[in-house]
PLY file of the C-alpha trace (Angstrom):
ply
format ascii 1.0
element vertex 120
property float x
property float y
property float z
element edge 119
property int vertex1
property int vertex2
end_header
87.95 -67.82 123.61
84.90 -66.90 125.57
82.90 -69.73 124.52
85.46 -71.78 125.74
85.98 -70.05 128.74
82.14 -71.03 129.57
83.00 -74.28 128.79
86.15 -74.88 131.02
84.92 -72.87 134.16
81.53 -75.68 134.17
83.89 -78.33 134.27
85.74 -76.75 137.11
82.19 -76.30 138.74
81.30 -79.55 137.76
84.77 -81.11 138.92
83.92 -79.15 142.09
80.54 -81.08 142.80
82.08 -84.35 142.08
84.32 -83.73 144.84
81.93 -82.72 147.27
79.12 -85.08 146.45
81.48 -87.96 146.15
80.73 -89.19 143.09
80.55 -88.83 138.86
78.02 -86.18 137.54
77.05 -88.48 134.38
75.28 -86.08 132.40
74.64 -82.36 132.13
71.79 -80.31 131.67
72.04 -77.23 130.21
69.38 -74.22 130.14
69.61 -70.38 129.34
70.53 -68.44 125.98
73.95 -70.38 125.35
72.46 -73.70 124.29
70.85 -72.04 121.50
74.88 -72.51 120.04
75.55 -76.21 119.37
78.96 -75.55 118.91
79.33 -74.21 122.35
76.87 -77.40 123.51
79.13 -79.69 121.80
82.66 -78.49 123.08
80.90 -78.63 126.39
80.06 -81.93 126.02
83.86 -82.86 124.96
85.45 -81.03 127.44
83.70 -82.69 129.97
83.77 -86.08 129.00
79.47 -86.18 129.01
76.63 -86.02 127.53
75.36 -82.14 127.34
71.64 -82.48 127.34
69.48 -79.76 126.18
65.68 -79.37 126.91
62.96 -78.58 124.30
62.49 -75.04 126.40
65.95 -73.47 127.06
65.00 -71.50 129.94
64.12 -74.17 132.22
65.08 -72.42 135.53
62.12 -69.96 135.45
59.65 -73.08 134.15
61.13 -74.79 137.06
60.27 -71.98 139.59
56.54 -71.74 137.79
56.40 -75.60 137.93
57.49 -75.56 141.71
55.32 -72.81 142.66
52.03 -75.14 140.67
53.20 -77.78 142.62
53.01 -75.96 145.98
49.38 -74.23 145.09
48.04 -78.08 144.34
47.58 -77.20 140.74
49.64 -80.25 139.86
52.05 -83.04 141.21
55.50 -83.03 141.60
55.64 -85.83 138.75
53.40 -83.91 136.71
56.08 -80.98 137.09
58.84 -83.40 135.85
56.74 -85.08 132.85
56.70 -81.58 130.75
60.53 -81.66 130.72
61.48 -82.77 127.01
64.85 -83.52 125.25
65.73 -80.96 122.40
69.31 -82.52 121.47
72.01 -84.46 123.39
75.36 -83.97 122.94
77.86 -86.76 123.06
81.61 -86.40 123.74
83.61 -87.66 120.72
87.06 -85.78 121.83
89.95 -88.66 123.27
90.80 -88.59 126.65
94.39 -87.22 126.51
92.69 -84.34 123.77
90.70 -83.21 126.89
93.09 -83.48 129.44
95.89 -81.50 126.91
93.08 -78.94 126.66
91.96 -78.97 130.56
95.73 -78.47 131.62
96.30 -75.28 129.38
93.45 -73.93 130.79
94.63 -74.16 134.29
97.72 -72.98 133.39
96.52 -69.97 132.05
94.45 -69.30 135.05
96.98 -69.38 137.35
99.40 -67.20 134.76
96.31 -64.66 135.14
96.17 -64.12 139.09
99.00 -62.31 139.68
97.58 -59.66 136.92
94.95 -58.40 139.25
97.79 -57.14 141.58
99.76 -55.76 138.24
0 1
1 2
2 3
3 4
4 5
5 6
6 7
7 8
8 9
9 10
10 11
11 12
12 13
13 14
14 15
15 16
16 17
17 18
18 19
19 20
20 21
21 22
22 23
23 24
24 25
25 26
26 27
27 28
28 29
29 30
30 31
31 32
32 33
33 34
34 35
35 36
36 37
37 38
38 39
39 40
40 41
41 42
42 43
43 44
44 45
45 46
46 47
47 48
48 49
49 50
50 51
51 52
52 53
53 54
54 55
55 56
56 57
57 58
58 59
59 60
60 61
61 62
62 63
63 64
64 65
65 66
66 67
67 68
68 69
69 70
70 71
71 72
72 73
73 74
74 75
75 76
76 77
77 78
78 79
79 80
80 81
81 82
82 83
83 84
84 85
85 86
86 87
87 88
88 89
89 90
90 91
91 92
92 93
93 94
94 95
95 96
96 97
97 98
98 99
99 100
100 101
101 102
102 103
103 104
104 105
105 106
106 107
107 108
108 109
109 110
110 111
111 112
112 113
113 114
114 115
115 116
116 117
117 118
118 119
């Protein structure tokens, strides 16, 4: 249930930057720890309804802040910074439509059961 949990709350967050940006997010990204479980990579990846990609180096936020930092002491360009970024695996979504949706509505159902706990 946890795993999943992970899952469902990054396509709230996800769902969440759609709205604001005004537009489809076609593609994730993933870094840290959890994409070292493909099982938890690939229910992403159905749950949201895109590829889940994962990079060659799973913790790409602190190569990112190394990479930035190179960039702004001239060791090397921004494009430079970008070319060492490599594709481990990519996840595709194989679950239907109404699957995901099904699964996407229990989960917001449970959340909302859940809030009045906190006052329980």
């Amino acid at each position: 249930a946890t795993l999943e949990a992970i899952a469902y709350q990054s396509v709230d967050a996800v769902r969440a930057i759609e709205a604001a940006g005004g537009r489809p997010i076609t593609s994730l990204k993933a870094d840290g720890g959890a994409t070292a479980n493909g099982w938890l990579m690939k229910f992403q990846a159905d749950v949201l309804g895109v590829p889940v990609i994962v990079p060659e180096i799973s913790e790409t936020t602190a190569l990112g802040a190394a990479m930035m930092a190179g960039v702004g002491a001239a060791l090397f360009t921004e494009s430079d910074a970008a070319a060492r970024w490599r594709e481990r695996v990519r996840y595709e979504p194989q679950m239907a439509a109404d699957e995901r949706e099904r699964l996407l509505g229990e989960w917001h159902r449970a959340v909302e059961r859940s809030r009045d706990w906190a006052g329980a």
